[in-house]
MARVEX-74439 format. One record per atom (N, C-alpha, C): x, y, z; residue in one letter. Coordinates in pm, whole numbers, plus 50000, padded with zeros to 5 digits. Atoms other than C-alpha are relative to their C-alpha. Example, Ala and Ser with C-alpha at 12.3 -4.5 7.8 and 13.67 -1.06 7.14 Angstrom:
2
500894988150000a/512304955050780a/500905012050000a/499184988149994s/513674989450714s/499235010950073s/
//
This chain:
250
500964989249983x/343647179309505x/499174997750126x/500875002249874x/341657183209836x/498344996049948x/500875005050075x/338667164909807x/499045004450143x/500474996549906x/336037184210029x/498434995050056x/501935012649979x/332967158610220x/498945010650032x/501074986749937x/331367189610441x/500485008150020x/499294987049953x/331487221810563x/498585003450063x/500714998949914x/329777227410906x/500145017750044x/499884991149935x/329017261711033x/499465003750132x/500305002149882x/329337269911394x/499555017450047x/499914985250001x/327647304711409x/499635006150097x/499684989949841x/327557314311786x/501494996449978x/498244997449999x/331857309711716x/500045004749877x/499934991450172x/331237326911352x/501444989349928x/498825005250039x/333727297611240x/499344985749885x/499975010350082x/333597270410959x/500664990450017x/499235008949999x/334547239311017x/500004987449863x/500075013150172x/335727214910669x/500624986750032x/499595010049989x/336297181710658x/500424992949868x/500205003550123x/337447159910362x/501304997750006x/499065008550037x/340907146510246x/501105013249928x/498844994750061x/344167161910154x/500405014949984x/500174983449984x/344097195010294x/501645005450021x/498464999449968x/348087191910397x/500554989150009x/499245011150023x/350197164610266x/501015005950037x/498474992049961x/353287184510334x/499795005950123x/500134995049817x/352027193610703x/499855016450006x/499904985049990x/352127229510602x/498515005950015x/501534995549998x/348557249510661x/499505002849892x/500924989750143x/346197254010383x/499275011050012x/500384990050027x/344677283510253x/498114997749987x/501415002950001x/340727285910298x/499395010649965x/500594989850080x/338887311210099x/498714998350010x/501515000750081x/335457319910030x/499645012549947x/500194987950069x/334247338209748x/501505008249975x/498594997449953x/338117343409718x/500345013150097x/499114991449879x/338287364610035x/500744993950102x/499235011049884x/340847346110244x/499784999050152x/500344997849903x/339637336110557x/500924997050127x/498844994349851x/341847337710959x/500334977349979x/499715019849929x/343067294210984x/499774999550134x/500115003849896x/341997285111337x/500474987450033x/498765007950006x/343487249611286x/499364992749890x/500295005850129x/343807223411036x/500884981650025x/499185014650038x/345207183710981x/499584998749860x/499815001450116x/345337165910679x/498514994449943x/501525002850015x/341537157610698x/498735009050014x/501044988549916x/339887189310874x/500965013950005x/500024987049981x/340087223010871x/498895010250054x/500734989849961x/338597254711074x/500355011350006x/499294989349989x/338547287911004x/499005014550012x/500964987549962x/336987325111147x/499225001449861x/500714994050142x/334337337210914x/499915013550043x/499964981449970x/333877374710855x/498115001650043x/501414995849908x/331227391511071x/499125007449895x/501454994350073x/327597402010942x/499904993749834x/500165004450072x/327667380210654x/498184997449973x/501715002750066x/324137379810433x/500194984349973x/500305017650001x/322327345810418x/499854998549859x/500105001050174x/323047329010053x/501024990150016x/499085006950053x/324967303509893x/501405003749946x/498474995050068x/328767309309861x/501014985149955x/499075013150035x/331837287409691x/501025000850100x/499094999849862x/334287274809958x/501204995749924x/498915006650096x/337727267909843x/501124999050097x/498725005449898x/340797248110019x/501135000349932x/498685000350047x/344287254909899x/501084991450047x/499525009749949x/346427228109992x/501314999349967x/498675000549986x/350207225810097x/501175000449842x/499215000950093x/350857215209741x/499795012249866x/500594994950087x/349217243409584x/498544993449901x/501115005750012x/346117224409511x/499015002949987x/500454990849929x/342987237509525x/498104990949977x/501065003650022x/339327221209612x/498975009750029x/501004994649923x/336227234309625x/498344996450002x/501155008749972x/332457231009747x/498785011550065x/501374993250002x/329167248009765x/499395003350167x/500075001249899x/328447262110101x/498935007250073x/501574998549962x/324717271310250x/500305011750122x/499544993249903x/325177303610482x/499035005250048x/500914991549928x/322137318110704x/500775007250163x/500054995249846x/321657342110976x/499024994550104x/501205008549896x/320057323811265x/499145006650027x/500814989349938x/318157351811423x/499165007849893x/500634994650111x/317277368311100x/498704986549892x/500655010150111x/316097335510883x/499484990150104x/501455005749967x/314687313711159x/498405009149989x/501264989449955x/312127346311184x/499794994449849x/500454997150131x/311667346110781x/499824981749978x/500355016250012x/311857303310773x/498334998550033x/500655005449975x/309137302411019x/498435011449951x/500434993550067x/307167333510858x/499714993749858x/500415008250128x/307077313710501x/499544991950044x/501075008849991x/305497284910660x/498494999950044x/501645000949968x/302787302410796x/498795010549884x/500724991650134x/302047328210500x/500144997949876x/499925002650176x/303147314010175x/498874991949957x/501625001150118x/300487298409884x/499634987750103x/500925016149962x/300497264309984x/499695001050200x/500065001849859x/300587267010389x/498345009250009x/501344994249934x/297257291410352x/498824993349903x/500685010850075x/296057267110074x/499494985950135x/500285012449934x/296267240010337x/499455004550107x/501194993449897x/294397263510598x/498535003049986x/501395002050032x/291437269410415x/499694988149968x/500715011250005x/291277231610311x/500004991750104x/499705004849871x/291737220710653x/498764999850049x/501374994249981x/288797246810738x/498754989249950x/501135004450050x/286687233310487x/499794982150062x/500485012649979x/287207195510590x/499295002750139x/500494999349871x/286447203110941x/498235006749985x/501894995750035x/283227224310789x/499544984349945x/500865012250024x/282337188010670x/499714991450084x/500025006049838x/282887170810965x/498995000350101x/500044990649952x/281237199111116x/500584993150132x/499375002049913x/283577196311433x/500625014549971x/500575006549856x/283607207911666x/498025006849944x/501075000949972x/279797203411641x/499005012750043x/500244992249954x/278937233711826x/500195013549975x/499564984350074x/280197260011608x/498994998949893x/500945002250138x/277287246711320x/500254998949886x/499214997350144x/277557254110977x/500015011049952x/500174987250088x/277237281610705x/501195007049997x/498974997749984x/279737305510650x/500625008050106x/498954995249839x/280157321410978x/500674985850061x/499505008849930x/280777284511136x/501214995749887x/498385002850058x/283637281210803x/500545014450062x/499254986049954x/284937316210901x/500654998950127x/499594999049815x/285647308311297x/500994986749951x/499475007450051x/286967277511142x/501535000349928x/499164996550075x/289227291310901x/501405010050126x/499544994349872x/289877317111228x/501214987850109x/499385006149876x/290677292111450x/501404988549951x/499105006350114x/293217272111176x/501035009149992x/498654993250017x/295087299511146x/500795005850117x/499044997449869x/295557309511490x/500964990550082x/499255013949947x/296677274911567x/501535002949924x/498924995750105x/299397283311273x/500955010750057x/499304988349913x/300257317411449x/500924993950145x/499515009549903x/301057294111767x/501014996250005x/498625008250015x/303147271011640x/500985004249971x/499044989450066x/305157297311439x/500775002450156x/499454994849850x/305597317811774x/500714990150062x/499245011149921x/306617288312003x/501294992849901x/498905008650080x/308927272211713x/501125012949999x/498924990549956x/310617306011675x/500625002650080x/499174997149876x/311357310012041x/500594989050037x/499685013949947x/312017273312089x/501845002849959x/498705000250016x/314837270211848x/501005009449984x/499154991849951x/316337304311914x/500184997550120x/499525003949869x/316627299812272x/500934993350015x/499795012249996x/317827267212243x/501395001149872x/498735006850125x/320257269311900x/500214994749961x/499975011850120x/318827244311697x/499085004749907x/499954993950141x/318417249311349x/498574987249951x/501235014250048x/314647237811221x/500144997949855x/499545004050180x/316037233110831x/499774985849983x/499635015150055x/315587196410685x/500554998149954x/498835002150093x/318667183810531x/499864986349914x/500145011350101x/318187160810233x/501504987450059x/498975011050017x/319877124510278x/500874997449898x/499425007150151x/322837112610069x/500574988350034x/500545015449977x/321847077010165x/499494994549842x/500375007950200x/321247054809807x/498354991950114x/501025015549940x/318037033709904x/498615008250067x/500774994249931x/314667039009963x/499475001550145x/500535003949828x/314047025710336x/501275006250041x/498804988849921x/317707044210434x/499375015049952x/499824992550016x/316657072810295x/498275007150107x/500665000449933x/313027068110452x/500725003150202x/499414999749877x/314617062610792x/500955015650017x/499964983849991x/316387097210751x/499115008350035x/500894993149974x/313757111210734x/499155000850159x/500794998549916x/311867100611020x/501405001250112x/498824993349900x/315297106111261x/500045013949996x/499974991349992x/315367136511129x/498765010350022x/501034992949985x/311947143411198x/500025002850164x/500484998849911x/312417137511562x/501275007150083x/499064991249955x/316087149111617x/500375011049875x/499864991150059x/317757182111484x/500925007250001x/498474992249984x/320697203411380x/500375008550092x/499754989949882x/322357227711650x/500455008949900x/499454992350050x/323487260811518x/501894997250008x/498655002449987x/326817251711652x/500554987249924x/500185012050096x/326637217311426x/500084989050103x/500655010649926x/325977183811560x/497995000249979x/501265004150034x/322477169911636x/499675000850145x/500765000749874x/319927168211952x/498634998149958x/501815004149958x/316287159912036x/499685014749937x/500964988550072x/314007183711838x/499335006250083x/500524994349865x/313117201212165x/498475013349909x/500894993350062x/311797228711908x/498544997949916x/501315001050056x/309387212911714x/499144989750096x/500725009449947x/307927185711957x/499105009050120x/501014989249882x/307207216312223x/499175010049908x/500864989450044x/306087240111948x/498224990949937x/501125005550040x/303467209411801x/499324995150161x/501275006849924x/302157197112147x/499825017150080x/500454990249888x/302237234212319x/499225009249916x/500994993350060x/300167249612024x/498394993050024x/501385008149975x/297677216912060x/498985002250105x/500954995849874x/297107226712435x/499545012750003x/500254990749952x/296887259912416x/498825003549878x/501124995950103x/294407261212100x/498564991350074x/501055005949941x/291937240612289x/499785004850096x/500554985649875x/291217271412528x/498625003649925x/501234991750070x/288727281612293x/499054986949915x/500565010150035x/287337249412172x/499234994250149x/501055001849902x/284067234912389x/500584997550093x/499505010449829x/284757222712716x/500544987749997x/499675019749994x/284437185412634x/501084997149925x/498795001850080x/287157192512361x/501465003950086x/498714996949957x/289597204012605x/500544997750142x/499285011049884x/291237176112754x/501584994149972x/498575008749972x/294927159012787x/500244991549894x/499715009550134x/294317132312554x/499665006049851x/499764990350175x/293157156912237x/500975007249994x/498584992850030x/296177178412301x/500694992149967x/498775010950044x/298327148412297x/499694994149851x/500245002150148x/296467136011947x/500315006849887x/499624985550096x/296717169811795x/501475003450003x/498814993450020x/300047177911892x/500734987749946x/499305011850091x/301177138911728x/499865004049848x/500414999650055x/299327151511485x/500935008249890x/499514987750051x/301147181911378x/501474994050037x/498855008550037x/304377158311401x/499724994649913x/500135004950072x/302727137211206x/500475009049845x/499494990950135x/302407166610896x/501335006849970x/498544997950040x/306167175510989x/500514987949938x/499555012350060x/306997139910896x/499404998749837x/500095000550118x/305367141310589x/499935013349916x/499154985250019x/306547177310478x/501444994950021x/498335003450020x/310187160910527x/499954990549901x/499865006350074x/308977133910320x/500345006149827x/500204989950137x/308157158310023x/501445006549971x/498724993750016x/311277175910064x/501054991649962x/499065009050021x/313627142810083x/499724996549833x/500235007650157x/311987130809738x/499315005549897x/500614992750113x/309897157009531x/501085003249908x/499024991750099x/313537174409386x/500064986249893x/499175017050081x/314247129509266x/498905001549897x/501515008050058x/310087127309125x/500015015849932x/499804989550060x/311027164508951x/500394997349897x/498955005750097x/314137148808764x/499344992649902x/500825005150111x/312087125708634x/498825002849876x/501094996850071x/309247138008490x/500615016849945x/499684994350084x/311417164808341x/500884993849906x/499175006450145x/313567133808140x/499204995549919x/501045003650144x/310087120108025x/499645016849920x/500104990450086x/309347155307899x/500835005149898x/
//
């Protein structure tokens, strides 16, 4: 039976590429389906297969299935977005859903304790400009991350490790915090998020005092806002594991 490891999609060539074991023992081409609509073979060995996908496909989870020389037949769960459509709606949920405007007003409020910057005071007009100026930073990063990794054709998704171990699975994480998927598959420098966290830092400190807007606070702030991507990948790599559990003690 074909035993299927991945399935990469390369969607500026609208093509799937599979990898995995025993796709043609008899050298003959297998059959590659999804959702049993049979899809065009572009090529294949006894380890890999690639094949056209059908145009304007909706973003969703479909079953992939490999038919194999001997009549065989594997299959495997396969993650499908539109780039152009779902980076817009990706980077739209991070700046309007519960918890991202949960973590804008408590952001606000620490900084109202702080009071920083100093010069805005207190009460609730100085939380209000606060809260203001939190979320426009948010609007920023959105914008610049959207154009980054469209331009560019890297995919800002986090992909869970299937590394055993906590320090491998740690170390995932932070690689993957700093490099990042291509639409076409493979990996590269996170061009998108490292320009969208330091070019929101500089450009939000236009409106912050004078003395706040210098070279070395952009560079703090925009580590900074790496920093909370790094731990936002952490949550993601290990909340679904610290779920499992505390639904077997229940």
């Amino acid at each position: 039976m074909p035993a299927i490891a991945s399935a990469t999609v390369d969607y500026a060539a609208n093509r799937v590429t599979i990898t995995g074991s025993n796709f043609s023992p008899s050298g003959a081409p297998p059959t590659v389906a999804v959702e049993s609509a049979t899809l065009t073979l572009v090529s294949f060995t006894d380890q890999s297969a690639a094949a056209s996908l059908p145009v304007d496909w909706a973003s969703g989870s479909y079953l992939l299935a490999v038919t194999n020389s001997n009549h065989e037949t594997g299959v495997y769960r396969m993650t499908f977005w539109v780039p152009s459509v779902d980076k817009l709606r990706y980077h739209a949920q991070a700046l309007y859903g519960i918890w991202p405007l949960a973590g804008t007003l408590a952001y606000a409020g620490l900084l109202q304790e702080l009071n920083a910057p100093k010069e805005w005071g207190d009460g609730a007009a100085a939380y209000a400009r606060r809260v203001a100026s939190t979320e426009a930073c948010g609007v920023i990063h959105s914008v610049l991350a959207f154009g980054l990794d469209t331009t560019l054709h890297q995919d800002p998704r986090y992909f869970r490790s299937d590394r055993k171990g906590f320090f491998r699975r740690i170390a995932h994480v932070a690689r993957d915090t700093i490099m990042t998927h291509k639409d076409a598959g493979g990996e590269t420098f996170s061009t998108w998020r490292m320009g969208s966290a330091y070019g929101e830092a500089f450009i939000s400190n236009l409106w912050y005092p004078d003395r706040l807007d210098t070279v070395r606070l952009g560079f703090l702030q925009g580590s900074l806002r790496v920093g909370f991507d790094l731990v936002s990948n952490i949550s993601i790599e290990f909340w679904p594991d610290i779920k499992k559990k505390f639904r077997r003690r229940s």
